[in-house]
VEXDREN-2710 file (C-alpha; in Angstrom, 1 decimal):
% VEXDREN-2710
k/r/px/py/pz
1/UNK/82.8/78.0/92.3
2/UNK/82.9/80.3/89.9
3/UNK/82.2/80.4/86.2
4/UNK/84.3/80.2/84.2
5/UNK/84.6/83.5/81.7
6/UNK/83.6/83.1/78.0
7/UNK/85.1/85.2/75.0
8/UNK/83.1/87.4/73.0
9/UNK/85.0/87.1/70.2
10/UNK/87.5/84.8/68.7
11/UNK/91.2/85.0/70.2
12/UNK/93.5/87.1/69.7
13/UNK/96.4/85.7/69.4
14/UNK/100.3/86.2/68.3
15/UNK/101.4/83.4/65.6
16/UNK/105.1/84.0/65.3
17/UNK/105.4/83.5/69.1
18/UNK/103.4/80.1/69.1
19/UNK/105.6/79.2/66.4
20/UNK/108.8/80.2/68.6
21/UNK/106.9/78.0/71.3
22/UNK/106.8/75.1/68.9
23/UNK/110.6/75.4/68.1
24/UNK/111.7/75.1/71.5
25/UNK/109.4/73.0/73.2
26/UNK/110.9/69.7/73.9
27/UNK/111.3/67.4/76.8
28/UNK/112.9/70.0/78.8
29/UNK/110.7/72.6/78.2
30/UNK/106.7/72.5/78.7
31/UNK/105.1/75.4/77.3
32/UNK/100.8/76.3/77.7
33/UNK/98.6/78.0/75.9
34/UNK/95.3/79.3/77.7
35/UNK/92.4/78.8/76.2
36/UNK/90.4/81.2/77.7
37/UNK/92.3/84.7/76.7
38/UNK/94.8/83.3/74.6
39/UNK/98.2/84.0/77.2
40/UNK/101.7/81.8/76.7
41/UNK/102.8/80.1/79.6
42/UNK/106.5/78.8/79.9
43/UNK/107.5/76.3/82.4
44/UNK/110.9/77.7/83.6
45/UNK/112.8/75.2/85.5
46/UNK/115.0/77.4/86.6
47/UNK/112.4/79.1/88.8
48/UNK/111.6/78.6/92.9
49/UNK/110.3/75.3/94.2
50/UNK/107.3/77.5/95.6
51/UNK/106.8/78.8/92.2
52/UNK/106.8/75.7/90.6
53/UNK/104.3/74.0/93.5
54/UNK/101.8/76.9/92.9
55/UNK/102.2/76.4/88.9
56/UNK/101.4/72.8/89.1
57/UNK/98.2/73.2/91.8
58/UNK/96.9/76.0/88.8
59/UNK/97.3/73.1/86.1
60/UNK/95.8/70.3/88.0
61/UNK/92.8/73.0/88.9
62/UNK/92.0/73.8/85.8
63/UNK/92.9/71.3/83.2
64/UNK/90.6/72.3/80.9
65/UNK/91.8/75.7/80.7
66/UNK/95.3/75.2/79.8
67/UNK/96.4/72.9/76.4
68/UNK/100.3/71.5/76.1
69/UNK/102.2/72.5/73.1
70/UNK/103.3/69.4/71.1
71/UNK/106.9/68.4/71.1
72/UNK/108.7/67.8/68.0
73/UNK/110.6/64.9/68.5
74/UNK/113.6/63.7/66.4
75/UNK/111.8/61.7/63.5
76/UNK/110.1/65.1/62.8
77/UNK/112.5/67.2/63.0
78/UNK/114.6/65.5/60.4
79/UNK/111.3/65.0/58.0
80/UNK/110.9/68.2/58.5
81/UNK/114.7/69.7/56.8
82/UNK/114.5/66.8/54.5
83/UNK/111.5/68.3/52.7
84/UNK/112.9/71.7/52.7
85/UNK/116.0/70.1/50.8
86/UNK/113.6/68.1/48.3
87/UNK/111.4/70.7/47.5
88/UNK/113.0/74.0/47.5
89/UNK/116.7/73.0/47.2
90/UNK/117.6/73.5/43.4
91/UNK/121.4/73.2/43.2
92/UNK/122.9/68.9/43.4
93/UNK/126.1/69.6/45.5
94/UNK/124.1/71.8/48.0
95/UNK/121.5/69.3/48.2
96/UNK/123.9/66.7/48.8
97/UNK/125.6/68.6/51.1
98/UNK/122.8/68.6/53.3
99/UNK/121.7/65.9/53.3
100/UNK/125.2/64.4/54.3
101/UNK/124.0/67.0/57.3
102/UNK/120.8/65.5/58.2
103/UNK/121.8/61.5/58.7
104/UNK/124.7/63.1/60.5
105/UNK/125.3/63.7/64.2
106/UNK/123.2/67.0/65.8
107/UNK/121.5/67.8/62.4
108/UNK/119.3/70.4/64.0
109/UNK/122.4/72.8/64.7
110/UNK/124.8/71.7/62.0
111/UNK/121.6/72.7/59.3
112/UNK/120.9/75.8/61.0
113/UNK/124.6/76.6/60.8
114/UNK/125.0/75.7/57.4
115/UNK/121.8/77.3/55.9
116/UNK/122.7/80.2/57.6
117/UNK/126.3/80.5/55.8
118/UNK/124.4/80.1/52.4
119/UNK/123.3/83.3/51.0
120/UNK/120.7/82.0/48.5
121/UNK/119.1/79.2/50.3
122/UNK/118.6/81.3/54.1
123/UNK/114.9/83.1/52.9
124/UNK/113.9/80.1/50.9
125/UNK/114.6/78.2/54.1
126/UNK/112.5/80.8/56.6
127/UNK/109.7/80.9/53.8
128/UNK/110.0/77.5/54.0
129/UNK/109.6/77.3/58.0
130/UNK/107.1/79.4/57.7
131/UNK/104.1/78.4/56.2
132/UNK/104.6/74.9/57.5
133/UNK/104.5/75.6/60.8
134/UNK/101.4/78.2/59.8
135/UNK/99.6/74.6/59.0
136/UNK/101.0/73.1/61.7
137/UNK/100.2/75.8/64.5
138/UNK/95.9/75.5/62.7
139/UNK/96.3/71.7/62.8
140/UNK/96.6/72.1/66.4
141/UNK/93.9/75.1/67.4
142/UNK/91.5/73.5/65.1
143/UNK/91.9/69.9/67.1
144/UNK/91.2/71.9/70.2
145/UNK/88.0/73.7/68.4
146/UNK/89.5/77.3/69.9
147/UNK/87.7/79.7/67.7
148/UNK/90.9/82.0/66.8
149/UNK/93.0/85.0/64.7
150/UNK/96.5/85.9/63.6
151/UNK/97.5/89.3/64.9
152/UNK/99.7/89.1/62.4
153/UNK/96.9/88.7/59.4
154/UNK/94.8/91.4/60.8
155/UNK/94.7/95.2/59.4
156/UNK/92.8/96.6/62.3
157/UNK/94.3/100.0/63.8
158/UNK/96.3/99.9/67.1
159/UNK/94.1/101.8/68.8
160/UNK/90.5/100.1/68.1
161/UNK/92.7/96.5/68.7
162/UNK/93.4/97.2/72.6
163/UNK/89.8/98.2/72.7
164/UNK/89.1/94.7/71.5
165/UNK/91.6/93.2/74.2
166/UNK/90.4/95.3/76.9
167/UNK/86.4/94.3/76.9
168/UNK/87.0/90.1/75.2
169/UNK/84.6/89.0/77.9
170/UNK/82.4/92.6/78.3
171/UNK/78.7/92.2/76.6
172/UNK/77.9/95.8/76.0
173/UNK/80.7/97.2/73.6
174/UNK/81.0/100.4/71.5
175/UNK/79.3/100.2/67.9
176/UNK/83.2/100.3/66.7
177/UNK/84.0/97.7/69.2
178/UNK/81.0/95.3/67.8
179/UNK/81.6/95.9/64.3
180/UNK/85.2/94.9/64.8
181/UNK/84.2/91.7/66.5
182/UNK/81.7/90.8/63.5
183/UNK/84.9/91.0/61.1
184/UNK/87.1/89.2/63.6
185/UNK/84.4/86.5/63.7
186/UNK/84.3/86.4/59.6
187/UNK/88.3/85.7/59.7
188/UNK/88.5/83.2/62.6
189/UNK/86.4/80.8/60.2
190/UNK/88.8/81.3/57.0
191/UNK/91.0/79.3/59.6
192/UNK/88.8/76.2/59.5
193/UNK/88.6/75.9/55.6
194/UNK/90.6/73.8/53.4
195/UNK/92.3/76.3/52.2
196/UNK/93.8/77.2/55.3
197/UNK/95.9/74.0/55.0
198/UNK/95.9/73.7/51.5
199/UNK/96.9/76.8/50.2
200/UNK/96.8/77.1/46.6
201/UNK/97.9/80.1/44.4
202/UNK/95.5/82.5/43.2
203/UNK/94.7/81.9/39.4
204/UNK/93.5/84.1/36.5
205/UNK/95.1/87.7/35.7
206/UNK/97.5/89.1/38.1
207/UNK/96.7/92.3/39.6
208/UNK/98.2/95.4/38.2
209/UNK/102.0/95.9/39.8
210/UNK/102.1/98.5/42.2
211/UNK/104.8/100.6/44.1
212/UNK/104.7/98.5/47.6
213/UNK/105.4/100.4/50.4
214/UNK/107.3/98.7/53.2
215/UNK/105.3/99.0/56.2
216/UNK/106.7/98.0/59.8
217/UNK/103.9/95.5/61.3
218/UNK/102.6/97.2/64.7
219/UNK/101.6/95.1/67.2
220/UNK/99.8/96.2/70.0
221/UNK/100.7/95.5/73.6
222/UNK/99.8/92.2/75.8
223/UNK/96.6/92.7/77.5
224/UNK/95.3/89.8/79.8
225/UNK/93.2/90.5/82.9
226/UNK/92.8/87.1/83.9
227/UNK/96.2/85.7/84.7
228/UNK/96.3/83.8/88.0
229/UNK/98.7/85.2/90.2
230/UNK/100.9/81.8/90.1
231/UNK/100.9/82.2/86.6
232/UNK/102.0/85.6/86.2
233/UNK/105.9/85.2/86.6
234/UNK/105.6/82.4/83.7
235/UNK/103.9/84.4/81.5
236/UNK/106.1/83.9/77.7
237/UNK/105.4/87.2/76.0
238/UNK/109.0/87.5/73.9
239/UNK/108.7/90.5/71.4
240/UNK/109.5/88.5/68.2
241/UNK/107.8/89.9/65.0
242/UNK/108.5/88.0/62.0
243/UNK/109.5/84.7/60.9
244/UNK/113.1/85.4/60.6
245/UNK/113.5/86.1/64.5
246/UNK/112.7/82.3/64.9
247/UNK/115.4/80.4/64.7
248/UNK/114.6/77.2/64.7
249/UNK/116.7/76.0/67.1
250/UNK/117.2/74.4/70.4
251/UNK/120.9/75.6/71.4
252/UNK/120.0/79.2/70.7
253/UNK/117.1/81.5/72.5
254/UNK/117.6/84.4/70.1
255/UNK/118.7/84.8/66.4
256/UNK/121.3/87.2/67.7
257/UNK/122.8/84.3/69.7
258/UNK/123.1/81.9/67.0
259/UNK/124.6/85.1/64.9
260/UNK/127.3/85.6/67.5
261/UNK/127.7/81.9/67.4
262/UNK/128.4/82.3/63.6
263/UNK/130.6/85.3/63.8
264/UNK/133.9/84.8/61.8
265/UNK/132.0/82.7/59.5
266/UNK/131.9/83.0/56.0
267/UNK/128.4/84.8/56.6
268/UNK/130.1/87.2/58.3
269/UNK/132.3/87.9/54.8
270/UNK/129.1/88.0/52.5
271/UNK/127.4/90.2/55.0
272/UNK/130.2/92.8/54.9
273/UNK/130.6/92.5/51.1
274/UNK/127.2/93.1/50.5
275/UNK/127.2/96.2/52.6
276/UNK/129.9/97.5/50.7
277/UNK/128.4/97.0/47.8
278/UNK/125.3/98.2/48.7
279/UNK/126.8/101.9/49.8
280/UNK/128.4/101.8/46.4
281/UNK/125.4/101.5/44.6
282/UNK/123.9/104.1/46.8
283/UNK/126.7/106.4/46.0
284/UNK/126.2/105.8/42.0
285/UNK/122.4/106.8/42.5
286/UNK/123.1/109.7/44.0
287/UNK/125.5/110.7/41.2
288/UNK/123.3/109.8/38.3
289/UNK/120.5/112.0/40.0
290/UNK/122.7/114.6/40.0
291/UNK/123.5/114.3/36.4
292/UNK/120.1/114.0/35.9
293/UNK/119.3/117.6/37.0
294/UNK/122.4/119.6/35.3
295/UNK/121.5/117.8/31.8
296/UNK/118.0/119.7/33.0
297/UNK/119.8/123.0/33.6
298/UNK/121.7/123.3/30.4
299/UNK/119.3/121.5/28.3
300/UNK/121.2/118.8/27.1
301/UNK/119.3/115.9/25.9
302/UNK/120.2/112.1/26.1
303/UNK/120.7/110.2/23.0
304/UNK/118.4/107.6/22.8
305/UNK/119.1/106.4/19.3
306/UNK/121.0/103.4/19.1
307/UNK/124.5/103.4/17.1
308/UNK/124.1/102.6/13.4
309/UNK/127.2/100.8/11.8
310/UNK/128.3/102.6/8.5
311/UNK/126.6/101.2/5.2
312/UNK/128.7/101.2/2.0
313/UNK/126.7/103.3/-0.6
314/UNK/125.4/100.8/-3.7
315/UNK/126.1/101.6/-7.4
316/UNK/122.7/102.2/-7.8
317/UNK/122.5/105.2/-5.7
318/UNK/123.0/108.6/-7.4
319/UNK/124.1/111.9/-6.6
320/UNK/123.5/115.1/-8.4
321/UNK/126.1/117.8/-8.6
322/UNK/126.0/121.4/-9.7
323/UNK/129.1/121.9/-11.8
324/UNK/128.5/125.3/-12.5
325/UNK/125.3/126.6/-10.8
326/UNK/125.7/130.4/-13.3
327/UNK/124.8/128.8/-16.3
328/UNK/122.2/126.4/-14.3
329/UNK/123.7/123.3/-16.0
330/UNK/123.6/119.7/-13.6
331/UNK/125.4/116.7/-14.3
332/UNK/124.6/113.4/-13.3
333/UNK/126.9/111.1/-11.1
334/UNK/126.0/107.6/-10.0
335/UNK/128.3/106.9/-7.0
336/UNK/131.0/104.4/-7.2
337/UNK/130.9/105.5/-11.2
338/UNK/134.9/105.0/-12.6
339/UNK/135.5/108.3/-13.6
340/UNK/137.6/108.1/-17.3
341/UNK/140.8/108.9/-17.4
342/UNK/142.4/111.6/-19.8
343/UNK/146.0/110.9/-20.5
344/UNK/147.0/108.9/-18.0
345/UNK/144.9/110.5/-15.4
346/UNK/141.6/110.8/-13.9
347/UNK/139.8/113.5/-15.1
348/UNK/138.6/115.6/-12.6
349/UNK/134.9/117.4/-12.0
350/UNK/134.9/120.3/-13.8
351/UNK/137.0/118.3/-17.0
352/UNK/133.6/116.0/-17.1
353/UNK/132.0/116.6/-20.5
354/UNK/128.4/118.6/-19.8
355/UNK/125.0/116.6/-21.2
356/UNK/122.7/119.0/-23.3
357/UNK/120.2/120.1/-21.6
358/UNK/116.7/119.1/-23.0
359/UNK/113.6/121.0/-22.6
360/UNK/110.2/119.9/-22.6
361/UNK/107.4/122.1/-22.1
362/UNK/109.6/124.7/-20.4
363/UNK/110.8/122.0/-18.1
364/UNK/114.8/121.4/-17.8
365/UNK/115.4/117.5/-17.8
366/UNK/118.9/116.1/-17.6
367/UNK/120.1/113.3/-19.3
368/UNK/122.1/110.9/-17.8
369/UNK/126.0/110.4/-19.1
370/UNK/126.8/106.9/-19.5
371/UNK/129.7/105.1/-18.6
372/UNK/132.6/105.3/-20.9
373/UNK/134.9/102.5/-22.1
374/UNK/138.8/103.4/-21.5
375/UNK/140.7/103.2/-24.2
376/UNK/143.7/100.5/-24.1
END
């Protein structure tokens, strides 16, 4: 007998496909994982009889090797949309809405379909789905005591990962190939703290905001060298790479499937009105950048000030006027000031009788003119 091969480092493993395997398993569908390199293994019914003999002899061999996936069964399921609708579910006649849904016939597809059509609730609902079954998923590797990672949480390049998939069960490594097992082992125990199932935000300052660049997850490609051969045709390696390709559901394989399913819906409307507006505000941009560069060219500057309203001027205020700047005589005006009237009429400017001017010390001061009573 042979023995059995032990890892040299902690699992490797792909989380958004053993959360697709949780979704779907039921009592239909039987789905493995392989505790020894970490491999999905789907029961397909619809596979040979032969097939299926030599998939059950592997099982009863090696028991040990292979765990079953819970099933979520009904009771679950339904506690499971009901404290998406309690918790993240802000608005009373959508939250009534669904859950009218729930105690109603087929929940399941009838939520899917109806979160699905609602805008603003579909990310809550796939954030939602997400970190519980996270907690879910390390519930279950922790009860089987499988030292493990995420792919998915690791930032390890592509190239130095295979390496790490290619020699799991080799003793001599590269010194690249041992330090990245020492910091695989440091983030497989994260996974067995309380915080892993409790997670708590982080408190005290917030980092400094920072242009985030979006950056395409890579994942490297499946490599298992120790597949039985019975095993090999049931081998569930579906290239899913984030949350949002899970759907959830038991009806539908693929998110594209339940998408055609909803096609015509009113999804389908807000999809095509946001695209529209979308290239409109693309369009705008590109305008007001080129704007932007011509005010450049000819050197015209934005006005940045904002408008002032008009202020009447108060009594108080004064203005001086040069009557007649040759003889260097000023007069005196405070604005608003009722100019008398001579016969009948205003008098105008230059009809204004002149103040003496006053020196002092070679300086010119000018005296104010006070205001004169009209005569009745």
């Amino acid at each position: 007998m042979a023995r059995p091969l032990i890892a040299k480092c902690p699992l490797i493993l792909r989380y958004h496909r053993l959360m697709d395997a949780f979704a779907k398993s039921d009592d239909e569908r039987d789905f493995y994982l392989d505790k020894t390199e970490g491999f999905l293994v789907y029961v397909d019914l619809d596979k040979g009889e032969e097939e299926l003999k030599a998939l059950e002899e592997e099982f009863s061999k090696n028991k040990e090797r292979y765990a079953l996936l819970p099933k979520m069964t009904f009771f679950e399921i339904k506690k499971f949309m009901e404290g998406f609708v309690q918790e993240k579910v802000y608005d009373i006649d959508t939250k009534e809405k669904l859950l009218d849904i729930i105690s109603s016939k087929d929940p399941r597809e009838n939520f899917l379909e109806f979160i699905y059509n609602k805008f603003t609730e579909l990310e809550k609902w796939q954030l939602y789905y997400q970190e519980r079954f996270r907690i879910r998923i390390i519930e279950w590797l922790r009860s089987l005591e499988v030292k493990f990672v995420f792919e998915e949480d690791l930032d390890i390049p592509r190239v130095l990962m295979e390496k790490l998939k290619k020699s799991l069960f080799d003793e001599k490594v590269p010194k690249d190939v041992a330090a990245a097992r020492e910091s695989l082992a440091s983030k497989a125990k994260t996974y067995y703290s309380n915080e892993a199932l409790n997670p708590r935000p982080k408190r005290g300052r917030p980092p400094k905001q920072t242009a985030k660049i979006a950056v395409e997850p890579q994942f490297t490609v499946d490599l298992y060298s120790t597949v039985p051969f019975a095993l090999r045709m049931f081998l569930y390696v579906p290239d899913i790479t984030s949350a949002a390709s899970v759907t959830f559901s038991a009806k539908f394989e693929t998110e594209e499937h339940l998408l055609a399913s909803l096609r015509g819906s009113s999804r389908m409307k807000i999809d095509e009105k946001l695209e529209a507006l979308s290239q409109r505000l693309e369009s705008l941009q590109h305008l007001s950048t080129r704007l932007a560069g011509q005010e450049s060219l000819l050197g015209i500057e934005k006005i940045k000030k904002p408008f002032a309203a008009f202020a009447r001027p108060k009594i108080s205020e004064k203005k001086e006027i040069s009557i007649e700047p040759s003889k260097g005589e000023k007069v005196e005006i405070a604005v608003g000031q009722i100019l008398p009237k001579k016969k009948g009429r205003a008098m105008k400017e230059e009809e204004l009788p002149r103040a003496p001017v006053r020196r002092y010390g070679g300086i010119k001061k000018v005296a104010p003119i006070t205001k004169r009573k009209e005569k009745k």
